[in-house]
C-alpha positions in Angstrom: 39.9 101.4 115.0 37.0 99.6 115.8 33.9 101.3 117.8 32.2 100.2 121.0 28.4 101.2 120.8 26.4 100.6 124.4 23.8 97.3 123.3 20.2 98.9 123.5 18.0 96.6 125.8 15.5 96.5 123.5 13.2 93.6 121.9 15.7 90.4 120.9 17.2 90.9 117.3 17.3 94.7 117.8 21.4 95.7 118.2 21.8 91.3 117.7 24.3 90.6 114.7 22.5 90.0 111.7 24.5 86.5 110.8 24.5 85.7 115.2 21.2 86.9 116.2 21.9 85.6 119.5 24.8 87.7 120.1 25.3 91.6 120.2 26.7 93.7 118.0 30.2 94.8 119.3 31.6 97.0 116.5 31.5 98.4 113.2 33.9 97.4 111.1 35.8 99.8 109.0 33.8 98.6 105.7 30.8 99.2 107.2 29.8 95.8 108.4 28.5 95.6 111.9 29.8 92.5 113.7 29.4 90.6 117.0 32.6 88.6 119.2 31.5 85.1 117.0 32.0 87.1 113.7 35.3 88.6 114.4 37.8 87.2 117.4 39.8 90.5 116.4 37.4 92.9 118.0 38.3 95.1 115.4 37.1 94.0 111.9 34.2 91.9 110.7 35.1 88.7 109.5 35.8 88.9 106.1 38.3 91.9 106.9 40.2 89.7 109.8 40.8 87.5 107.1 42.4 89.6 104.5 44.3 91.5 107.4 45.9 87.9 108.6 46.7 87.6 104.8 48.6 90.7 104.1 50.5 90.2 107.8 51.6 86.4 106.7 52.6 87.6 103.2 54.9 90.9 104.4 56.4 88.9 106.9 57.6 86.2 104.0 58.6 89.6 101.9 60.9 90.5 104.8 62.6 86.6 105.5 63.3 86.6 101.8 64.7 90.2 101.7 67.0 88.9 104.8 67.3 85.2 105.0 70.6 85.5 106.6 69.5 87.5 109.4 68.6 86.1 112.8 65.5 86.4 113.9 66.9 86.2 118.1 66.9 89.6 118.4 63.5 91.0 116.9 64.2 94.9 118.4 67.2 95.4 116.2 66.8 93.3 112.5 63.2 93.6 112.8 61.6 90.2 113.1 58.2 88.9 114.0 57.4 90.0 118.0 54.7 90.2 119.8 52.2 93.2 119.3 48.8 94.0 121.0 47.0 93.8 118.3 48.8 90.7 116.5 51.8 89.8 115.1 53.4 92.7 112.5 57.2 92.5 110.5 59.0 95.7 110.6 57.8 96.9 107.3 59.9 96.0 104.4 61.6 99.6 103.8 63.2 99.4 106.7 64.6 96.0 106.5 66.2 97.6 102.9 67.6 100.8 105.1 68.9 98.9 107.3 70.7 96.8 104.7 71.7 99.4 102.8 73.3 101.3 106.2 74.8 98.0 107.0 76.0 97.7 102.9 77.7 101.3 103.6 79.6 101.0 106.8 81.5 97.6 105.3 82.3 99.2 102.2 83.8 101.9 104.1 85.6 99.9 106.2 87.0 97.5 103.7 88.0 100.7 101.3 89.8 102.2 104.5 92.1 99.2 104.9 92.6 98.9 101.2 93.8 102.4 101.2 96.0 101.5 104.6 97.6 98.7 102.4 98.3 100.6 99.5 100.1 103.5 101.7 101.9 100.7 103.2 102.9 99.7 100.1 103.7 102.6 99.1 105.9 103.3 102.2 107.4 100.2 101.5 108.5 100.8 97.7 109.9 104.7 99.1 112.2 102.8 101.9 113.1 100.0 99.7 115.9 102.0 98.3 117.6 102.6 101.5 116.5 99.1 103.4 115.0 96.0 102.6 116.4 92.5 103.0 117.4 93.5 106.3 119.6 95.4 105.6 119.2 99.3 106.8 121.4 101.3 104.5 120.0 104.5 106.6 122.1 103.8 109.5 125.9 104.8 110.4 128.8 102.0 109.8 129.8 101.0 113.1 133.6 101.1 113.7 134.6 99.8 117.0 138.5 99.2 118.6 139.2 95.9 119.2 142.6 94.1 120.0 145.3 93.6 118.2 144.8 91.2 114.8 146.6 89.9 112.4 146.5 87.1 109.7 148.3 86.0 106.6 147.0 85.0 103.3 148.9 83.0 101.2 147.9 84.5 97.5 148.7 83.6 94.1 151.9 86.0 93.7 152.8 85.7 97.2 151.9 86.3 100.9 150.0 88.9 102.5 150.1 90.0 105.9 146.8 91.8 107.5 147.0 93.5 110.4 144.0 95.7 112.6 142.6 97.0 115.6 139.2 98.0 114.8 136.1 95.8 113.5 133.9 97.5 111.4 130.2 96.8 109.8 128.4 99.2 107.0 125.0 98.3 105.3 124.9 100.6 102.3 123.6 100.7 98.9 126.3 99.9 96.2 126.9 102.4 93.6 129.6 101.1 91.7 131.1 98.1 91.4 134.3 96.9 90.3 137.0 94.2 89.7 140.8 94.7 89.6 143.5 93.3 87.6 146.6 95.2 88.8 149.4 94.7 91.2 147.5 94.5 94.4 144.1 92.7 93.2 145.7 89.0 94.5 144.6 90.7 97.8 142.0 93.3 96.9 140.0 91.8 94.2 137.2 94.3 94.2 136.3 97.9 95.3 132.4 98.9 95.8 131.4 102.5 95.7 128.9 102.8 99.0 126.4 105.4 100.1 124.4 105.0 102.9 122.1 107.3 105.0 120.1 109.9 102.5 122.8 109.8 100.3 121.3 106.3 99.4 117.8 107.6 98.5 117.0 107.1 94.8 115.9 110.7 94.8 119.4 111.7 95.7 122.1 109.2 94.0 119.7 109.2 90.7 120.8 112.9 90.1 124.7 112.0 90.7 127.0 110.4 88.4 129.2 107.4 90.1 132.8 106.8 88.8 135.4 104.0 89.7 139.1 104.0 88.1 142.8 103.5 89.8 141.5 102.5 92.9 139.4 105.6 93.6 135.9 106.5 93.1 134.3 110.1 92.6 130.9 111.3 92.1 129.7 114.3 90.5 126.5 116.4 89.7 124.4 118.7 91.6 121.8 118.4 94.2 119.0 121.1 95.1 115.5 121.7 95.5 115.6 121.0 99.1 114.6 117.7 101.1 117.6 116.0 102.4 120.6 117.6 103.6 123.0 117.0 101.1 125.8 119.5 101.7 129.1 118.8 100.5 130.6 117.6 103.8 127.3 115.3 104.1 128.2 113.6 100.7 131.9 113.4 102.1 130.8 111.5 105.0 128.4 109.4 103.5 130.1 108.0 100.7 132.8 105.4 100.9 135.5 103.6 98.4 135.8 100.4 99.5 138.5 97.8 99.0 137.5 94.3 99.9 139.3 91.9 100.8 137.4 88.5 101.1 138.4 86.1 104.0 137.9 83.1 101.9 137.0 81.7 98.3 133.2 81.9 98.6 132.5 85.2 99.6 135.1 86.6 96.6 132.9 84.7 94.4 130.0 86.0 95.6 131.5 89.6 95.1 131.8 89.1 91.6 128.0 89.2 91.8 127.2 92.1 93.1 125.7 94.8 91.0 125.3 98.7 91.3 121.5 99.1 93.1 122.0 96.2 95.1 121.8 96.8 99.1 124.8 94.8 101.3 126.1 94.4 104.4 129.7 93.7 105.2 131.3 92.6 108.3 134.6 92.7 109.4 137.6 94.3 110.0 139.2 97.3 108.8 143.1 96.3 107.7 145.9 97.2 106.9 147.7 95.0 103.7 151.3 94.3 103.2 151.9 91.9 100.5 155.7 90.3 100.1 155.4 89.3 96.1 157.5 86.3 94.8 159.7 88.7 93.3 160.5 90.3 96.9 158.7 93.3 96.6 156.6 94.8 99.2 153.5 96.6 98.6 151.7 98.4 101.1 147.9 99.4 101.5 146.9 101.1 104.5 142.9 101.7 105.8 141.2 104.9 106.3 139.4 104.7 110.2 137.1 108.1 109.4 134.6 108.6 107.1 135.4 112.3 107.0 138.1 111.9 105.2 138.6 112.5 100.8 141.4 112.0 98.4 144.3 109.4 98.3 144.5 107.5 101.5 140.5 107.7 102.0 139.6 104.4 101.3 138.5 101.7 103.6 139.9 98.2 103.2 138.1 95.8 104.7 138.4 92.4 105.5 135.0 91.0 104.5 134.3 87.7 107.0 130.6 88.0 106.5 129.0 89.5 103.2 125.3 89.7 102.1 123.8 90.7 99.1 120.2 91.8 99.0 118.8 88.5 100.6 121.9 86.1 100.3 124.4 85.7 102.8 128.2 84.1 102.4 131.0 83.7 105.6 
Protein backbone atom coordinates (compact mmCIF):
# COMPACT_ATOMS: atom_id res chain seq x y z
CA UNK A 1 0.00 0.00 0.00
CA UNK A 2 1.11 3.26 -0.70
CA UNK A 3 1.58 6.00 2.30
CA UNK A 4 0.11 9.42 2.63
CA UNK A 5 2.67 11.78 4.41
CA UNK A 6 1.18 15.47 5.45
CA UNK A 7 3.42 17.98 2.76
CA UNK A 8 5.59 20.18 5.19
CA UNK A 9 5.07 23.94 4.28
CA UNK A 10 8.44 24.47 4.23
CA UNK A 11 10.94 26.41 1.65
CA UNK A 12 9.85 25.24 -2.23
CA UNK A 13 11.72 21.94 -3.17
CA UNK A 14 11.60 20.70 0.41
CA UNK A 15 8.75 17.51 0.40
CA UNK A 16 8.59 18.61 -3.89
CA UNK A 17 9.32 15.41 -6.00
CA UNK A 18 12.67 15.23 -6.96
CA UNK A 19 11.90 14.64 -11.01
CA UNK A 20 8.47 17.37 -10.51
CA UNK A 21 9.84 19.93 -8.15
CA UNK A 22 6.75 21.75 -8.66
CA UNK A 23 4.64 19.12 -7.29
CA UNK A 24 4.44 17.30 -3.75
CA UNK A 25 5.41 14.29 -2.83
CA UNK A 26 2.31 11.98 -2.39
CA UNK A 27 3.73 8.57 -1.52
CA UNK A 28 6.44 6.24 -1.17
CA UNK A 29 6.53 3.74 -3.27
CA UNK A 30 7.10 0.23 -2.19
CA UNK A 31 10.82 0.31 -3.66
CA UNK A 32 11.54 3.07 -1.92
CA UNK A 33 11.06 5.76 -4.50
CA UNK A 34 9.15 8.78 -3.36
CA UNK A 35 6.78 10.03 -5.99
CA UNK A 36 4.29 12.94 -6.65
CA UNK A 37 0.48 12.59 -8.70
CA UNK A 38 2.64 13.44 -12.34
CA UNK A 39 5.04 10.47 -11.50
CA UNK A 40 2.51 7.86 -10.81
CA UNK A 41 -1.52 8.22 -11.85
CA UNK A 42 -1.78 4.97 -9.62
CA UNK A 43 -1.34 6.73 -6.35
CA UNK A 44 0.21 3.75 -5.28
CA UNK A 45 3.62 3.10 -6.97
CA UNK A 46 6.28 5.37 -8.51
CA UNK A 47 6.44 5.23 -12.04
CA UNK A 48 8.66 2.77 -13.05
CA UNK A 49 6.66 0.25 -10.73
CA UNK A 50 3.02 1.32 -12.38
CA UNK A 51 4.63 0.16 -15.41
CA UNK A 52 5.79 -3.24 -14.56
CA UNK A 53 2.42 -3.79 -12.47
CA UNK A 54 0.23 -2.83 -15.90
CA UNK A 55 2.69 -5.53 -17.46
CA UNK A 56 2.28 -8.45 -15.28
CA UNK A 57 -1.79 -7.58 -15.14
CA UNK A 58 -1.92 -7.53 -19.21
CA UNK A 59 0.26 -10.69 -19.41
CA UNK A 60 -1.95 -12.94 -16.61
CA UNK A 61 -4.95 -11.97 -18.14
CA UNK A 62 -3.64 -13.40 -21.79
CA UNK A 63 -2.46 -16.60 -19.48
CA UNK A 64 -6.07 -17.05 -18.43
CA UNK A 65 -7.90 -16.41 -22.27
CA UNK A 66 -5.50 -18.92 -23.54
CA UNK A 67 -6.04 -21.39 -20.62
CA UNK A 68 -9.99 -20.90 -21.52
CA UNK A 69 -10.54 -19.57 -24.88
CA UNK A 70 -13.86 -21.20 -25.03
CA UNK A 71 -15.22 -19.55 -22.12
CA UNK A 72 -17.32 -16.49 -22.15
CA UNK A 73 -16.27 -13.70 -20.82
CA UNK A 74 -20.38 -12.28 -20.11
CA UNK A 75 -20.44 -13.44 -16.91
CA UNK A 76 -17.01 -12.33 -15.17
CA UNK A 77 -18.39 -13.47 -11.30
CA UNK A 78 -18.53 -17.06 -12.22
CA UNK A 79 -15.58 -18.05 -15.17
CA UNK A 80 -13.47 -15.40 -13.85
CA UNK A 81 -12.96 -12.67 -16.52
CA UNK A 82 -11.60 -9.19 -16.55
CA UNK A 83 -14.13 -6.85 -14.20
CA UNK A 84 -13.81 -3.90 -12.75
CA UNK A 85 -11.63 -3.46 -9.48
CA UNK A 86 -10.72 -0.37 -7.45
CA UNK A 87 -7.56 -0.45 -7.88
CA UNK A 88 -7.54 -1.61 -11.74
CA UNK A 89 -8.33 -4.30 -13.74
CA UNK A 90 -7.18 -8.04 -12.24
CA UNK A 91 -8.04 -11.84 -13.96
CA UNK A 92 -8.97 -14.36 -11.48
CA UNK A 93 -5.64 -15.77 -11.04
CA UNK A 94 -4.75 -18.65 -13.25
CA UNK A 95 -5.06 -21.55 -10.51
CA UNK A 96 -8.39 -21.05 -10.32
CA UNK A 97 -9.34 -20.88 -13.87
CA UNK A 98 -7.42 -24.63 -13.82
CA UNK A 99 -9.78 -25.68 -10.64
CA UNK A 100 -12.43 -24.70 -12.02
CA UNK A 101 -11.70 -26.66 -15.22
CA UNK A 102 -10.71 -29.42 -13.59
CA UNK A 103 -14.19 -29.47 -11.33
CA UNK A 104 -15.95 -28.87 -14.47
CA UNK A 105 -13.64 -31.90 -16.22
CA UNK A 106 -14.94 -34.16 -13.21
CA UNK A 107 -18.64 -33.66 -13.04
CA UNK A 108 -18.91 -34.60 -17.09
CA UNK A 109 -16.92 -37.53 -16.71
CA UNK A 110 -19.10 -38.57 -14.02
CA UNK A 111 -22.01 -37.95 -15.72
CA UNK A 112 -21.17 -39.46 -19.07
CA UNK A 113 -19.64 -42.78 -17.03
CA UNK A 114 -23.20 -42.92 -15.19
CA UNK A 115 -25.13 -43.13 -18.46
CA UNK A 116 -22.64 -45.47 -19.93
CA UNK A 117 -23.15 -47.77 -17.00
CA UNK A 118 -27.17 -47.05 -17.42
CA UNK A 119 -26.71 -48.37 -21.03
CA UNK A 120 -24.81 -51.30 -20.32
CA UNK A 121 -27.45 -52.51 -17.45
CA UNK A 122 -29.88 -51.88 -20.14
CA UNK A 123 -28.19 -53.93 -22.18
CA UNK A 124 -27.75 -56.21 -20.02
CA UNK A 125 -31.41 -56.37 -19.05
CA UNK A 126 -32.07 -56.72 -22.44
CA UNK A 127 -29.75 -59.83 -23.24
CA UNK A 128 -31.46 -61.54 -19.68
CA UNK A 129 -35.20 -60.94 -21.18
CA UNK A 130 -34.27 -61.75 -24.62
CA UNK A 131 -34.81 -65.45 -23.92
CA UNK A 132 -38.33 -65.11 -22.88
CA UNK A 133 -39.33 -61.82 -25.27
CA UNK A 134 -38.00 -60.01 -27.94
CA UNK A 135 -39.42 -59.46 -31.47
CA UNK A 136 -42.50 -58.71 -29.87
CA UNK A 137 -43.27 -61.49 -28.83
CA UNK A 138 -43.68 -62.00 -24.80
CA UNK A 139 -43.16 -65.68 -24.18
CA UNK A 140 -43.68 -64.69 -20.24
CA UNK A 141 -47.22 -64.32 -20.64
CA UNK A 142 -50.25 -67.00 -20.40
CA UNK A 143 -51.87 -68.42 -23.98
CA UNK A 144 -55.08 -66.85 -24.13
CA UNK A 145 -57.91 -69.41 -24.87
CA UNK A 146 -61.25 -67.74 -25.39
CA UNK A 147 -64.94 -69.48 -26.47
CA UNK A 148 -66.05 -68.35 -29.54
CA UNK A 149 -68.93 -69.76 -31.79
CA UNK A 150 -69.33 -72.56 -33.52
CA UNK A 151 -66.44 -73.20 -36.53
CA UNK A 152 -65.88 -75.39 -38.97
CA UNK A 153 -63.90 -75.73 -42.23
CA UNK A 154 -62.71 -78.42 -44.67
CA UNK A 155 -59.35 -78.91 -46.15
CA UNK A 156 -59.04 -80.73 -49.12
CA UNK A 157 -55.49 -82.65 -48.55
CA UNK A 158 -53.38 -84.78 -50.53
CA UNK A 159 -54.94 -88.30 -49.30
CA UNK A 160 -58.26 -86.79 -48.80
CA UNK A 161 -60.47 -84.32 -46.95
CA UNK A 162 -60.41 -83.09 -43.58
CA UNK A 163 -63.01 -81.66 -41.64
CA UNK A 164 -62.04 -79.00 -38.62
CA UNK A 165 -64.31 -78.13 -36.23
CA UNK A 166 -63.95 -75.53 -32.87
CA UNK A 167 -65.38 -73.36 -30.44
CA UNK A 168 -62.48 -71.65 -28.88
CA UNK A 169 -59.73 -69.31 -30.46
CA UNK A 170 -56.55 -69.53 -28.90
CA UNK A 171 -53.08 -67.42 -29.05
CA UNK A 172 -49.60 -68.57 -27.23
CA UNK A 173 -46.23 -66.74 -27.65
CA UNK A 174 -43.67 -69.22 -26.39
CA UNK A 175 -40.21 -70.25 -26.96
CA UNK A 176 -39.83 -73.40 -29.13
CA UNK A 177 -38.03 -76.26 -27.71
CA UNK A 178 -38.34 -78.78 -30.19
CA UNK A 179 -39.28 -78.95 -33.47
CA UNK A 180 -40.46 -81.45 -35.66
CA UNK A 181 -41.95 -82.68 -39.04
CA UNK A 182 -44.22 -85.80 -39.57
CA UNK A 183 -44.45 -88.29 -42.16
CA UNK A 184 -47.23 -90.69 -40.85
CA UNK A 185 -50.82 -91.14 -41.38
CA UNK A 186 -52.16 -87.97 -40.13
CA UNK A 187 -49.27 -85.41 -41.22
CA UNK A 188 -51.46 -84.45 -44.73
CA UNK A 189 -53.25 -82.41 -41.93
CA UNK A 190 -50.74 -82.03 -39.08
CA UNK A 191 -47.48 -81.54 -40.75
CA UNK A 192 -45.56 -80.35 -37.67
CA UNK A 193 -45.63 -80.51 -33.84
CA UNK A 194 -43.45 -77.72 -31.78
CA UNK A 195 -42.54 -78.40 -28.24
CA UNK A 196 -43.46 -74.83 -26.30
CA UNK A 197 -42.54 -73.40 -22.99
CA UNK A 198 -43.51 -70.16 -22.04
CA UNK A 199 -43.53 -68.26 -18.69
CA UNK A 200 -40.17 -69.14 -16.50
CA UNK A 201 -40.22 -72.33 -17.98
CA UNK A 202 -38.76 -70.37 -20.98
CA UNK A 203 -35.79 -68.88 -19.18
CA UNK A 204 -32.44 -70.12 -20.51
CA UNK A 205 -31.51 -70.75 -16.91
CA UNK A 206 -34.31 -73.12 -16.61
CA UNK A 207 -34.89 -75.09 -20.10
CA UNK A 208 -30.81 -75.19 -20.47
CA UNK A 209 -30.84 -77.80 -17.54
CA UNK A 210 -33.82 -79.93 -19.17
CA UNK A 211 -33.58 -82.28 -21.88
CA UNK A 212 -36.49 -81.85 -24.75
CA UNK A 213 -37.78 -85.00 -26.58
CA UNK A 214 -40.30 -85.24 -29.62
CA UNK A 215 -41.36 -88.93 -31.00
CA UNK A 216 -44.98 -90.48 -31.95
CA UNK A 217 -46.71 -87.34 -31.64
CA UNK A 218 -45.74 -86.63 -28.05
CA UNK A 219 -43.09 -84.72 -26.45
CA UNK A 220 -41.43 -85.19 -22.82
CA UNK A 221 -38.87 -83.44 -21.02
CA UNK A 222 -36.56 -84.62 -18.39
CA UNK A 223 -33.88 -83.51 -15.86
CA UNK A 224 -33.80 -81.75 -12.71
CA UNK A 225 -34.27 -78.31 -11.51
CA UNK A 226 -33.06 -76.77 -8.06
CA UNK A 227 -31.09 -74.14 -6.49
CA UNK A 228 -33.92 -72.00 -6.11
CA UNK A 229 -35.11 -68.84 -8.28
CA UNK A 230 -38.05 -69.69 -10.24
CA UNK A 231 -40.86 -71.83 -9.25
CA UNK A 232 -40.43 -74.79 -11.15
CA UNK A 233 -42.49 -77.48 -9.40
CA UNK A 234 -43.74 -80.29 -11.17
CA UNK A 235 -47.25 -79.03 -11.72
CA UNK A 236 -45.61 -75.63 -12.91
CA UNK A 237 -43.63 -77.48 -15.69
CA UNK A 238 -47.10 -79.36 -16.50
CA UNK A 239 -48.78 -76.19 -17.06
CA UNK A 240 -46.19 -74.42 -18.84
CA UNK A 241 -45.20 -76.71 -21.36
CA UNK A 242 -47.20 -77.66 -24.40
CA UNK A 243 -47.09 -80.33 -27.46
CA UNK A 244 -48.36 -78.68 -30.22
CA UNK A 245 -49.82 -80.02 -33.41
CA UNK A 246 -50.19 -77.45 -36.11
CA UNK A 247 -52.17 -77.34 -38.55
CA UNK A 248 -51.42 -74.46 -41.14
CA UNK A 249 -54.46 -72.65 -42.79
CA UNK A 250 -52.71 -72.25 -46.00
CA UNK A 251 -49.45 -73.16 -48.05
CA UNK A 252 -47.32 -70.22 -46.87
CA UNK A 253 -47.41 -70.44 -43.32
CA UNK A 254 -46.64 -74.57 -43.59
CA UNK A 255 -43.60 -73.48 -45.37
CA UNK A 256 -42.64 -71.12 -43.05
CA UNK A 257 -42.98 -73.92 -40.33
CA UNK A 258 -40.48 -75.86 -41.84
CA UNK A 259 -38.24 -72.98 -40.73
CA UNK A 260 -38.51 -72.82 -37.48
CA UNK A 261 -35.78 -73.99 -35.19
CA UNK A 262 -35.55 -74.95 -31.42
CA UNK A 263 -34.52 -71.36 -29.54
CA UNK A 264 -36.58 -69.44 -31.76
CA UNK A 265 -39.48 -67.31 -30.05
CA UNK A 266 -43.21 -67.46 -31.99
CA UNK A 267 -46.48 -66.52 -31.79
CA UNK A 268 -49.40 -68.48 -33.10
CA UNK A 269 -52.89 -67.45 -33.69
CA UNK A 270 -55.81 -69.33 -34.12
CA UNK A 271 -58.09 -71.81 -33.22
CA UNK A 272 -57.91 -74.79 -31.25
CA UNK A 273 -59.58 -77.86 -33.49
CA UNK A 274 -60.69 -80.70 -33.60
CA UNK A 275 -59.43 -82.98 -37.02
CA UNK A 276 -61.36 -85.68 -38.76
CA UNK A 277 -59.83 -86.70 -41.87
CA UNK A 278 -62.02 -89.09 -44.50
CA UNK A 279 -58.77 -90.74 -46.51
CA UNK A 280 -59.26 -91.88 -50.17
CA UNK A 281 -59.37 -95.23 -48.95
CA UNK A 282 -62.53 -94.40 -46.64
CA UNK A 283 -61.04 -94.42 -43.52
CA UNK A 284 -61.59 -91.94 -40.83
CA UNK A 285 -59.05 -90.76 -38.51
CA UNK A 286 -59.76 -88.73 -35.67
CA UNK A 287 -57.57 -86.14 -33.66
CA UNK A 288 -59.21 -84.32 -30.99
CA UNK A 289 -57.64 -80.92 -29.00
CA UNK A 290 -56.71 -80.60 -25.46
CA UNK A 291 -58.63 -77.03 -24.11
CA UNK A 292 -56.32 -77.02 -20.59
CA UNK A 293 -52.96 -76.66 -20.07
CA UNK A 294 -53.15 -78.74 -16.98
CA UNK A 295 -53.44 -81.55 -18.47
CA UNK A 296 -50.31 -84.62 -19.43
CA UNK A 297 -50.29 -87.89 -21.24
CA UNK A 298 -52.22 -89.09 -24.40
CA UNK A 299 -54.91 -86.64 -25.31
CA UNK A 300 -52.75 -83.51 -23.96
CA UNK A 301 -51.88 -82.07 -26.95
CA UNK A 302 -53.16 -78.83 -28.49
CA UNK A 303 -53.98 -78.79 -32.19
CA UNK A 304 -54.15 -75.75 -33.51
CA UNK A 305 -55.19 -74.14 -36.46
CA UNK A 306 -52.33 -71.73 -37.21
CA UNK A 307 -54.10 -68.57 -39.32
CA UNK A 308 -51.31 -66.23 -38.22
CA UNK A 309 -47.68 -67.48 -37.41
CA UNK A 310 -44.48 -65.44 -36.58
CA UNK A 311 -41.14 -66.45 -36.17
CA UNK A 312 -38.71 -64.27 -34.27
CA UNK A 313 -39.37 -61.09 -36.43
CA UNK A 314 -41.19 -62.61 -39.58
CA UNK A 315 -44.72 -62.86 -39.83
CA UNK A 316 -46.88 -65.28 -42.43
CA UNK A 317 -51.14 -65.38 -42.54
Amino acid sequence: MGIHPTPDPGPQGQNCCPVHPSEPIIGLCGCGALFCRKCSPSAVFCARCHAQHENLTRSRSQAAVIAAPAWPAVNSTRFGAVHDHPHGPHARPLSQRVLLEALTLTILTVVVFGMIFQMQNRAFSFSSAGDISGYGINAAAEPIQKQTNPFKTILAVSDGEATLSSDASYSISAKVESAKAYDDSISSVIPYDLLLTWGDMADSDVDSKLTWEQGNRQGSVSGTLGGGGADVSTSYVINHVSNNHLVPANDRIREAMASIRPGDLVKIDGRLVDVRLHTDDSRVLAVNTSKTRVDQGDGACEVIYVEYLKINEKSYR
